[in-house]
C-alpha positions in Angstrom: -35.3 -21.9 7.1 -32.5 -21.3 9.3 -30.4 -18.3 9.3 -26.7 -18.3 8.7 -24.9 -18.6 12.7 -28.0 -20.4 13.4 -28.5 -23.8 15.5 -29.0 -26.6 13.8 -33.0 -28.1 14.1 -32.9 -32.3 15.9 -35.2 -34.9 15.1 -37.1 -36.0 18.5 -36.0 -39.4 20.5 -33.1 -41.3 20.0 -31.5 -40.9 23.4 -30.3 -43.7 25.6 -32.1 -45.1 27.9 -29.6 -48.1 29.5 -26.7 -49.5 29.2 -25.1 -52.9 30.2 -22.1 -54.6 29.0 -20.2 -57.7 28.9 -16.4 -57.2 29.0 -14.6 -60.1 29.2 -10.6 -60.3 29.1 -10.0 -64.3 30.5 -9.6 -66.5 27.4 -11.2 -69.6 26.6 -12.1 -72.3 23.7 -14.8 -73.1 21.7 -15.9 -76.0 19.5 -18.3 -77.1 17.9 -18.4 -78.9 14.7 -21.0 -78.6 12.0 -23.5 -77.3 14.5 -24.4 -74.0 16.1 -23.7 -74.0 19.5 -23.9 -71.2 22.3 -20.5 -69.9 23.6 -20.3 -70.1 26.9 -20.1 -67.0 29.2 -20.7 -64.4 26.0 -24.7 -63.9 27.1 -26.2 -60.8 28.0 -29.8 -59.5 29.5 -31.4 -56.2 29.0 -35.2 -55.3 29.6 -36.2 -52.4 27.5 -38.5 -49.9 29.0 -40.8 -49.1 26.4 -42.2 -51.9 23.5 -41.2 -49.0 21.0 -37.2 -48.9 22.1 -34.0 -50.0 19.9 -31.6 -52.0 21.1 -28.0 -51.0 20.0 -26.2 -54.2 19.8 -21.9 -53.4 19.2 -19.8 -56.3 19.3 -16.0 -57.0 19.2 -14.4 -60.2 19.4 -10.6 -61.4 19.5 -10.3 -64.6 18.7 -7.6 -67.2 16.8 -7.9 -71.0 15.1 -6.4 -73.3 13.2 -9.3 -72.8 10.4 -12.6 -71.7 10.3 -15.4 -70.2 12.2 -17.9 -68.3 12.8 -19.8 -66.3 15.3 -23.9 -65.3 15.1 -25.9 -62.9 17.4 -29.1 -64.4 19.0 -31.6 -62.6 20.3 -33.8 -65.0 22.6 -34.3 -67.4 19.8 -33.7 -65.2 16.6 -30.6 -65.0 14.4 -30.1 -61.2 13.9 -27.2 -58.9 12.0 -26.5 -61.9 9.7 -25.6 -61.7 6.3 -27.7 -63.3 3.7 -29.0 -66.8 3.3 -27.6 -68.0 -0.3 -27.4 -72.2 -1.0 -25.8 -73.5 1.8 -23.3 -70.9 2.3 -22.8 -69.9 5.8 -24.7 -66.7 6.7 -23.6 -65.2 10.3 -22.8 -61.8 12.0 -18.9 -62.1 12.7 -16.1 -64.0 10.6 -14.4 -66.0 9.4 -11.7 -66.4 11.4 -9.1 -68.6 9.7 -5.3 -68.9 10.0 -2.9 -69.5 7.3 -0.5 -71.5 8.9 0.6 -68.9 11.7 -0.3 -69.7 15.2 0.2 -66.5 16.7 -2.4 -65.0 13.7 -5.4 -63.0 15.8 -8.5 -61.4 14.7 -11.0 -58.8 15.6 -14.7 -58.7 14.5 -16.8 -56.1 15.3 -20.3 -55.7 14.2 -22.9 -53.0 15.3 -26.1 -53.4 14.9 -30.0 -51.4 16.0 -31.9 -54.2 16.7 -36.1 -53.6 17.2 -37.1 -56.7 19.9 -40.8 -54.9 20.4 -40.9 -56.4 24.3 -40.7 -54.3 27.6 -39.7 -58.1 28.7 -36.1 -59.4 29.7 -34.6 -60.0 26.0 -31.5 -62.1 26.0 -28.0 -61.4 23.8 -26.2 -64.6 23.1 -23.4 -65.5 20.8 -23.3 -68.8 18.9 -20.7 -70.6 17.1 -19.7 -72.9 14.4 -16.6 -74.3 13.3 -15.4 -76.5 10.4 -14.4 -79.9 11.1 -12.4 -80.8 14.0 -11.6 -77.3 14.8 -11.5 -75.2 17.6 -11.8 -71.5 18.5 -9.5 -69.8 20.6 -11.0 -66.7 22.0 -9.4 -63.9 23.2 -6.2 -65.5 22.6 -4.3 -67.1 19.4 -4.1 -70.7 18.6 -0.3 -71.0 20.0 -0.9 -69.0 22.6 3.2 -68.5 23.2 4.5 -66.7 26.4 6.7 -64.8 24.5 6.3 -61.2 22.1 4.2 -63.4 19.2 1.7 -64.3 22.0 -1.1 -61.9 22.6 -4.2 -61.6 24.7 -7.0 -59.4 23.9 -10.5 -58.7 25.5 -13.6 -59.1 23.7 -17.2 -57.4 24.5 -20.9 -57.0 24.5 -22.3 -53.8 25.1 -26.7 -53.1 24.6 -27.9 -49.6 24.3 -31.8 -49.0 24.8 -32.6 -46.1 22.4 -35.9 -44.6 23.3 -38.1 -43.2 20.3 
């Protein structure tokens, strides 16, 4: 047992390997209605260097709309950081973003999450997203999108840690 004054024993591994990151402050649209789709522009490699690493995946998005939607995390083909599957409820990482009647209404998600991809091969973060009928998602902006002090423009980003055991 330690002493009193004395330094504190750390657990081995967990430092951080890599880092990459997608920053993006342009704005743009998204739509896609009762279907998953991939939003262009939000993708992001990283190519771990041991089969044992973490990837920490952190996530924030700005976005606005008229109603729903939603944003998932892929990892090459899998859904990760999703909430639960329950009926046909929809189960996704980020949302939802919905207005009530303001145009100049914004949100920000953020979600982190350790992800465990097992490869020392190029693994590809994507975002997807869904939005209820006849909708559309305004990222890094709000729906009106007025050049006055309601309007507002906000970045969004990706950022991948390798965490080495």
């Amino acid at each position: 047992s330690a002493g009193a004054g004395a330094a504190p024993t750390m657990a081995a591994g967990g430092k951080v390997l890599q880092v990459v990151q997608l920053f993006k402050n342009d704005d743009s649209t998204f739509a896609s209605n009762s279907a998953w789709a991939d939003i262009s522009g939000y993708t992001l490699d990283i190519t771990p260097s041991a089969s044992s690493s973490k990837v920490l995946v952190t996530l924030s998005i700005n976005a606005g709309t008229p109603n729903l939607a939603y944003i998932r995390i892929i990892r090459d083909s899998t859904e990760i950081a999703s909430g639960g599957a329950s009926g046909i409820r929809v189960h996704h990482a980020v949302g939802p973003f919905a207005n009530t009647g303001d145009s100049a209404r914004g949100y920000n998600f953020g979600v982190e999450y350790l992800d465990s991809p097992s490869t020392t091969s190029a693994t590809t973060y994507k975002l997807q997203g869904y939005c209820e009928t006849s909708n559309t998602l305004y990222i890094n902006r709000s729906e009106g999108d007025s050049n006055n002090d309601t309007g507002w423009r906000n970045p969004s980003s990706i950022t991948l840690k390798e965490i080495g055991a």
